[in-house]
C-alpha angles and dihedrals in degrees: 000000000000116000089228094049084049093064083058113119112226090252093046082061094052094046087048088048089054094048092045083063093049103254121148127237092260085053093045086047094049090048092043094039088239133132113252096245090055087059092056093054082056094051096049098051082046087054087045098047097046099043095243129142097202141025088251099053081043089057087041090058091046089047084045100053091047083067094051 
């Protein structure tokens, strides 16, 4: 794995699992029985930990370290 993907928290992976299949942070947050906003505080620290400006270069990376 990754060493990025190993600063990860457990919630941040499974934030990260829900956006690789396309759901927004209301639906996350419904899944996960989290606010929204709390969500996107997950998904920050994910774009900041791996580097990624975005949530699609995030799921890129994640897509990336299952090849190595």
């Amino acid at each position: 794995m990754n060493t990025r993907l190993k600063r990860l928290t457990k919630k941040e992976h499974e934030v990260l699992h829900w956006l690789k299949r396309g759901h927004s942070n209301k639906e996350i947050g419904e899944k996960l029985k989290r606010s929204p906003c709390t969500i996107k505080n997950h998904i920050s620290s994910i774009l900041q930990k791996l580097e990624a400006k975005d949530r699609r270069q995030a799921i890129i990376k994640l897509m990336d370290s299952a090849r190595d």
